[in-house]
C-alpha positions in Angstrom: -9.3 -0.9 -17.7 -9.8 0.0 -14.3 -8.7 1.7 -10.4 -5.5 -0.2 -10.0 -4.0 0.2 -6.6 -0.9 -0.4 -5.3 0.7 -0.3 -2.1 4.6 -0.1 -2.1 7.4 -1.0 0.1 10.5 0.5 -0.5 14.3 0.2 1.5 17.5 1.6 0.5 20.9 0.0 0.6 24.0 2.6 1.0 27.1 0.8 0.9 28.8 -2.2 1.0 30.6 -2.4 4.5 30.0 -5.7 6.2 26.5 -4.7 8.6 23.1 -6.3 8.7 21.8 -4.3 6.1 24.7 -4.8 3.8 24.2 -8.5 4.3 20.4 -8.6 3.0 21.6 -6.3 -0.1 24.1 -8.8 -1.4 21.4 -12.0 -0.4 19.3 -9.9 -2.6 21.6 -9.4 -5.6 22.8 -13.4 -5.1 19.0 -14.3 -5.8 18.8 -11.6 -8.8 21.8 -12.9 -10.3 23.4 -9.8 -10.3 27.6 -8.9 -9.0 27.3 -6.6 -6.3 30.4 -5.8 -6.4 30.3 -4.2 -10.0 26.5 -3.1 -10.1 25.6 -1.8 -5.9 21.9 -2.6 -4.7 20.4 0.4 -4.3 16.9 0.1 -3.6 14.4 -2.5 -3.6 11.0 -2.4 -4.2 8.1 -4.6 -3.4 4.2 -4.7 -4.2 3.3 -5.0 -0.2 -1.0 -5.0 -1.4 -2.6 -5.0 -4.3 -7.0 -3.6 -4.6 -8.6 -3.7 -7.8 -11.6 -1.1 -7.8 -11.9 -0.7 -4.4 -13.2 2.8 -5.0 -13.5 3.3 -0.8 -9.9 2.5 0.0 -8.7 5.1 -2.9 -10.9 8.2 -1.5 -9.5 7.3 2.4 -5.9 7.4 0.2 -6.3 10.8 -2.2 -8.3 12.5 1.1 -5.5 11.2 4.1 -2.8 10.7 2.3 -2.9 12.9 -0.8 -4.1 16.1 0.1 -7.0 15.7 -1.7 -4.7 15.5 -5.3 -6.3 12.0 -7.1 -3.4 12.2 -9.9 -2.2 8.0 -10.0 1.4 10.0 -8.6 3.2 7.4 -5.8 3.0 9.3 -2.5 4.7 8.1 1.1 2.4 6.6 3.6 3.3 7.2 7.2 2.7 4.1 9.3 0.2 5.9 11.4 -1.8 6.2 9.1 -1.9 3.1 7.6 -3.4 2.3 10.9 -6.1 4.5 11.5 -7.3 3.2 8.2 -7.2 -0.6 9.7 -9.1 0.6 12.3 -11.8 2.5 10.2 -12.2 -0.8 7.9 -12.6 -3.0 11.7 -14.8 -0.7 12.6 -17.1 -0.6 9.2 -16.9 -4.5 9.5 -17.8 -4.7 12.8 -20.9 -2.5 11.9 -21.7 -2.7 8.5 -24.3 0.5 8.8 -21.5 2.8 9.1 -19.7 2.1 5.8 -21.4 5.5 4.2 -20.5 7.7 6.7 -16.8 6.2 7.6 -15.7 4.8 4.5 -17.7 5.9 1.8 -17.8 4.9 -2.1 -16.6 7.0 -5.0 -17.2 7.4 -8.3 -14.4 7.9 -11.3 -13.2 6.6 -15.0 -14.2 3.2 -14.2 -13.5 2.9 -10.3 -16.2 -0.3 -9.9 -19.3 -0.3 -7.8 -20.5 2.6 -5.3 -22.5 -0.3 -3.7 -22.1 -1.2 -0.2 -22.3 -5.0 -1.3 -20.1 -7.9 -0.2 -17.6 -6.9 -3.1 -17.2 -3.7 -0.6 -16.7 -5.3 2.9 -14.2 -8.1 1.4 -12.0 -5.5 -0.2 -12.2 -3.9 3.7 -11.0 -7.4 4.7 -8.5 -7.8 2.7 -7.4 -4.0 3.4 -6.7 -5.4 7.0 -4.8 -7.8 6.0 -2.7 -5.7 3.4 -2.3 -3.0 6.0 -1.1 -5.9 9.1 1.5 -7.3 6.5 2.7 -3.7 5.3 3.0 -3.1 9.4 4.7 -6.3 9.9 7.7 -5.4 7.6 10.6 -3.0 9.7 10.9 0.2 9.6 13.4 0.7 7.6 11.2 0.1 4.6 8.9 3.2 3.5 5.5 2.7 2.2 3.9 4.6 -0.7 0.6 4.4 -2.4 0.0 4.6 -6.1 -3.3 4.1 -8.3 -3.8 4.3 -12.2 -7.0 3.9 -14.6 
């Protein structure tokens, strides 16, 4: 039991008509095992991070992302500002003092620590590197975040 959180990328596949797109979507049903031909890709969906208890990360995601609403609903994250929380996380790392004021703990049903420990700054760590592969990926996949307890 615990803050679970996930961060999702998403892309949809339309048709089957011979483009780029098309191409990865039958690659994708080859590895699955499954006949494109009979059963269309639609969608698919992959865990781009994963944070257990990082109760920081959640608050910068149900105050920037989700209007305030902490309900474990998924809910689109614009690119943008998946950045600006990169740089809040570089810039709590690079000065460890400003963690309560940038990036501050939360409490909740069993969200972890409200310490500003090294459990804290690695899960800003890792943060940078879950946000720089979620950036990495093309845009044509859309990001959403998700948490449950």
């Amino acid at each position: 039991m615990g803050l679970d959180m996930y961060l999702r990328a998403e892309r949809d596949f339309w048709s089957f008509n011979g483009n780029e797109e098309v191409e990865l979507g039958k690659d994708i049903c080859q590895l699955l095992g499954v006949d494109g031909t009979i059963t269309p890709l639609k969608n698919v969906e992959v865990e781009a991070g994963y944070w257990r208890k990082a109760n920081h990360i959640h608050k910068w995601f149900v105050d920037n992302v989700q209007s305030g609403e902490d309900n474990c609903e998924s809910y689109y994250v614009d690119r943008e500002k998946l950045i600006q929380l990169r740089e809040l996380c570089v810039k709590v790392l690079e000065n460890n003092e400003l963690a309560p004021k940038i990036l501050p703990t939360t409490q909740g049903f069993f969200f972890g620590s409200k310490d500003y420990d090294q459990w804290y700054f690695n899960d800003l760590a890792d943060t940078v590197k879950i946000v720089d592969r979620a950036l990495a990926l093309p845009k044509e996949w859309n990001l959403s975040y998700r948490s449950s307890w």
